[in-house]
C-alpha positions in Angstrom: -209.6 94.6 -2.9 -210.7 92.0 -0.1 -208.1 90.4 2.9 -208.0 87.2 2.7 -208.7 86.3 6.9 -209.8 83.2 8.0 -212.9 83.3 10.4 -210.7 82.1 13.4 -208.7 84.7 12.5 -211.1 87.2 12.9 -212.4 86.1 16.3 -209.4 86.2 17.9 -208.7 89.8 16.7 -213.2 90.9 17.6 -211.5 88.6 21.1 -208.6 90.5 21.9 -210.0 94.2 20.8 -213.2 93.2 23.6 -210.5 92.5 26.0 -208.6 95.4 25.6 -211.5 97.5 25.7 -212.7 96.2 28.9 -209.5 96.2 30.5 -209.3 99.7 29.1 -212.6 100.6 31.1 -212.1 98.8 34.5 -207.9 99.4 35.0 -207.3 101.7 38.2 -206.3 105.4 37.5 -202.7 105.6 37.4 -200.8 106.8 39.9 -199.5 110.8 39.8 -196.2 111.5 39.0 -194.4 114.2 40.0 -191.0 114.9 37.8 -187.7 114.0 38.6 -186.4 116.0 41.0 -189.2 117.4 42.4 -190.6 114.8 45.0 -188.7 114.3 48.1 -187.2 110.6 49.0 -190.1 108.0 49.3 -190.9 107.8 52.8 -189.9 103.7 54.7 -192.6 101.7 55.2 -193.7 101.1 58.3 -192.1 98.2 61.0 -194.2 95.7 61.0 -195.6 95.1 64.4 -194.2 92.5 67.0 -195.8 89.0 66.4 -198.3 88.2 69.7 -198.3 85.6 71.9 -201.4 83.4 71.2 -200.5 82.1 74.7 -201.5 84.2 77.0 -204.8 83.6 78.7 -207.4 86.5 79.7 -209.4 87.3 82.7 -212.7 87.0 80.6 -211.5 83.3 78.6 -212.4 79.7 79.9 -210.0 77.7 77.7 -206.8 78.0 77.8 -204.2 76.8 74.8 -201.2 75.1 75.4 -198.3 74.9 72.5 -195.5 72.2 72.7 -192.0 73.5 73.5 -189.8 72.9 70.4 -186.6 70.8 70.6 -185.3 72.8 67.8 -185.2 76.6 67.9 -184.6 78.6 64.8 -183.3 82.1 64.5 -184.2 84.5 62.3 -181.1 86.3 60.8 
């Protein structure tokens, strides 16, 4: 007994089995779990750092940038 399946039909399927396959190949290892219960509490990440002033000049630079005081401040909440 023969399917009836149109050729577009077919290449989409041949398509998305190709796809899968090489997804299948190149996907990252998944993580390790460890059961429930088990771990401890996920660790914080870490604060991110304190922006720096782009400013400032150094002993060993010959230009020097200046920025525009704002009229407008904003705060961060």
């Amino acid at each position: 007994m023969r399917l009836p399946v149109r050729r577009s039909t077919a290449a989409l399927i041949v398509a998305f089995a190709c796809t899968l396959v090489l997804y299948l190949l190149v996907r990252p290892a998944p993580a390790a779990s460890t059961p429930a219960g088990i771990g401890g509490p996920p660790t914080p990440a870490p604060a991110p750092s304190a922006p720096t002033d782009s400013t400032t000049s150094t002993s060993t630079s010959t230009t020097s940038t200046t920025v525009p005081a704002s009229s407008t401040t904003t705060t961060k909440p």
